[in-house]
N, C-alpha and C positions, 0 to 999 in steps of 0.2 A: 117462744117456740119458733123453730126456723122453717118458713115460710115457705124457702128457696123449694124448686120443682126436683123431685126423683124422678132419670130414668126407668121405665118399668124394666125386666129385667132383662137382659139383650143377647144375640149373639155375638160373637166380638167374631173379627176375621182379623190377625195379626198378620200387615207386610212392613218389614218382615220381621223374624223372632233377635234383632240385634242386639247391645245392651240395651239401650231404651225402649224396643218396644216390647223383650220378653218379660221387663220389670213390668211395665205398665199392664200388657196381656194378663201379666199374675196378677197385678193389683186389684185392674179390674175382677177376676176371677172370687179374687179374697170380700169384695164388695159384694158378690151374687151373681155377677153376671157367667155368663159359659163363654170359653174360650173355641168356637166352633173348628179355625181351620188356623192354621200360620204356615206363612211361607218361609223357606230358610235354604240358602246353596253350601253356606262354607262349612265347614265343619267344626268351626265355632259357634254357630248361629245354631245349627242341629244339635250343637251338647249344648246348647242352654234353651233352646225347644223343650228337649226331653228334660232336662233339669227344672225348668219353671212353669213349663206349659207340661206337663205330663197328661200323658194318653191322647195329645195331640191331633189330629192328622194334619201333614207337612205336605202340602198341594203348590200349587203355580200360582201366582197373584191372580190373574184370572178366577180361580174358584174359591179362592180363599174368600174373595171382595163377593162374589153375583150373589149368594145366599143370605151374607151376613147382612145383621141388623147396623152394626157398629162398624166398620172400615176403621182400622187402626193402621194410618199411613206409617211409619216408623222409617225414612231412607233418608241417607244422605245427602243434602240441597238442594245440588245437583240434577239429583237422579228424579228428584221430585216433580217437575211440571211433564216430565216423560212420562213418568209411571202417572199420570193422572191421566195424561191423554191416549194412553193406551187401553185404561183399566173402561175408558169411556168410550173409547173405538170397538172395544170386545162387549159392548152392552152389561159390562161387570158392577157399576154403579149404576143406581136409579132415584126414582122418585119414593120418599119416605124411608132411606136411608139416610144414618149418621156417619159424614165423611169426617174424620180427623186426621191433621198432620200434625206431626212433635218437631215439625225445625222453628229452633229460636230467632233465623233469620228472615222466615218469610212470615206475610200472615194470612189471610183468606183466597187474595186475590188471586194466588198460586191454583187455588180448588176454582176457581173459575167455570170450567168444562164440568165437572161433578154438581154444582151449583145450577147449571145451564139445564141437567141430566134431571132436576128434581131432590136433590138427595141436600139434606141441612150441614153447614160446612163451619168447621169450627176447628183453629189453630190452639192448641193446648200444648206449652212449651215447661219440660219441668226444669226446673231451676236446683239443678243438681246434676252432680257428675260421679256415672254409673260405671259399675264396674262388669253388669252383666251376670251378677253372682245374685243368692238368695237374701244376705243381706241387705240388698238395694231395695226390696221392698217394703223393711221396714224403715227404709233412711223414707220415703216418700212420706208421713205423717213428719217428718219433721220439714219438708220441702214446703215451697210454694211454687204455683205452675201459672207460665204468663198464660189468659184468653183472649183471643181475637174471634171477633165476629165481624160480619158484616154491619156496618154504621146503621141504627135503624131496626136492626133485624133482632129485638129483644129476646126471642124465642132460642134462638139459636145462642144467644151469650147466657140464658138459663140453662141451657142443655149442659153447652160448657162447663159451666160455674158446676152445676149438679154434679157432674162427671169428678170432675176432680174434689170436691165435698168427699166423694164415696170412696173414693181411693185415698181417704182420710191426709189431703193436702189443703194450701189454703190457694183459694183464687188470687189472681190478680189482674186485672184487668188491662190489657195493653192494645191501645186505637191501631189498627192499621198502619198509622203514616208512621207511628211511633218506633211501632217494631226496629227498624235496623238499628237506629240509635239503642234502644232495650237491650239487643241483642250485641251491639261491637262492647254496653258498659259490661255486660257480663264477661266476655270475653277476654277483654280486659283484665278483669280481675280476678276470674279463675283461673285464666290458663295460661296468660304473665304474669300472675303469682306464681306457679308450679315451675315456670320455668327461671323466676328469681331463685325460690328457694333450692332449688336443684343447683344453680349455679353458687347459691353460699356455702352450699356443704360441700362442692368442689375445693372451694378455698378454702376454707377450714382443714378438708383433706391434704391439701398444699401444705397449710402451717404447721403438717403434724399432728392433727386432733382426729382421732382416731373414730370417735363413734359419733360422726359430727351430725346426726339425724339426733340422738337424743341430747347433744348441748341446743339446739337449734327450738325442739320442740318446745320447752315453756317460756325459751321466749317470743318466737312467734305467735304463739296461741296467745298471748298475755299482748301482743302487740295489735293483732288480730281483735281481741277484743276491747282493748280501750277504744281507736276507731271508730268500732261500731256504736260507741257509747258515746262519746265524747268527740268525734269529729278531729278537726284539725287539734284543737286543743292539747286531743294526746300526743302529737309531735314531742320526740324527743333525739338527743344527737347531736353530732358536730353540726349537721347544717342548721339544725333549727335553734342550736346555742349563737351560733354566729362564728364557731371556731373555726378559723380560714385555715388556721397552719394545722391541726388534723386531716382538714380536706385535702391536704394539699399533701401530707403524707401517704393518706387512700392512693391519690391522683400518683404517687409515684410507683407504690408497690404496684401498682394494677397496669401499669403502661406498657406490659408485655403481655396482657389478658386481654382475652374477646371481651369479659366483662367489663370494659373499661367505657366505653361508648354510652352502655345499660346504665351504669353509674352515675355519668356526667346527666346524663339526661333525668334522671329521679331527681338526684342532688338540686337540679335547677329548678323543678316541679314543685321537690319539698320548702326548696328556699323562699320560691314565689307562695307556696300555700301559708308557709308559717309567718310570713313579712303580711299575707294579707289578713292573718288572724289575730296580728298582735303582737304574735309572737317573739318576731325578730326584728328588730329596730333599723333603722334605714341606715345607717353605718357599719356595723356587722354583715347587713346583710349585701350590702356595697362589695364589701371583704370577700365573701363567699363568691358571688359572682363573679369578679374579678380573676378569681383562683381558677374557679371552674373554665374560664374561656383561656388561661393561660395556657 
């Protein structure tokens, strides 16, 4: 039987209704809880208010936050230790409120002022890229969401952990100090993958290949998942073969492309990861480097 603590049932105050926080706003909703007030300026944010938060009211961060049980911080980095020390300048945060933010690059120590205020402060970052649509709330059951809490403060990493349980995700636990490292590996690989594969179907569009999103997709997806399974192992290709003169043909077609830097640079990443798995023998992989620095 799972153990873990249920919030009883809350008011949420959504700042503000963007893609991640109108998914999360619904999520919570779908879990029980009421979505009391969301903030929203652009006219993005207001059609996906009215689309995922329905019947709403769309207020100032100011009133959305002083009622609410649940403070759903949702903003941009940036924008985040400002709107924290304001919402706590306007007496909008207090004691016995749950403050949350969703950036994957900070973690508690941002809610600082909110924490100072009385109010339980807990970092919950989903590990998933939203589109702001109704679908995104069911992609959250297949998500995991990084927690931070304060070192110590167990109360507040059960709150956490509960919260994202009920939005039918799975936790994951990530220390404070840890977070920016958490946050550059995701980055990393979600959003210099999107912009690798953007640049392959570029070049495919070069060679002539017309519908270059569906030659691309089974094999990314099929590459995408051995990876995940099998690690370096699944390395395969010129570089991980040890083929210098393929690479070296790459190295020529692409010498009048932006992507030719992106290249050199994986190529040297892949060479080093498959030479330290086995994979590519110390003379081969001699060859490749060679190539690549010519």
């Amino acid at each position: 039987m799972d153990a873990t603590p249920r919030p009883a049932r809350l008011a949420v105050g959504v700042i503000s209704a963007g893609r991640v926080g109108s998914v999360l706003g619904a999520a919570l909703s779908r879990a029980g809880h009421v979505v009391s007030a969301a903030s929203a300026v652009s006219r993005d944010s207001l059609r996906r208010a009215e689309e995922l938060l329905p019947d709403t009211p769309v207020l100032p961060p100011p009133e959305v936050a002083a009622p609410a049980d649940l403070v759903l911080l949702a903003v941009p980095d940036d924008e985040l230790p400002g709107l924290v020390r304001g919402l706590v300048a306007t007496g909008s945060l207090r004691q016995g409120q749950i403050v949350v933010h969703t950036s994957g690059a900070q973690g508690v120590a941002v809610l600082a002022p909110a924490a100072e205020a009385g109010a339980l402060c807990v970092a919950l970052h989903p590990v998933m890229t939203f589109t702001g649509r109704a679908e995104d709330v069911q992609r959250m059951s297949a998500c995991s969401v990084g927690v931070t809490a304060a070192d110590g403060d167990e109360v507040a990493w059960s709150v956490g952990e509960a919260l994202v349980v009920e939005m039918s995700a799975e936790p994951v636990r990530v220390p404070e100090a840890a977070r920016p490292l958490y946050h550059a590996a995701l980055a990393h690989g979600a959003n210099h993958l999107m912009t690798l594969v953007a640049d392959c179907a570029d070049l495919l569009r070069e060679a002539g290949v017309a519908n270059a999103e569906r030659v691309l997709g089974p094999l990314l997806s099929a590459a995408l998942d051995n990876v995940l399974r099998h690690g370096d192992r699944a390395l395969t290709g010129p570089v991980a073969r040890g083929d210098a003169g393929t690479v070296a043909k790459h190295l020529a077609v692409l010498a009048d492309h932006e992507t030719l830097p992106a290249y050199r640079v994986l190529a040297r990443r892949t060479e080093a990861r498959a030479r330290t798995a086995g994979l590519l023998k110390p003379g081969p992989a001699s060859d490749v480097r060679s190539t690549l620095e010519d």
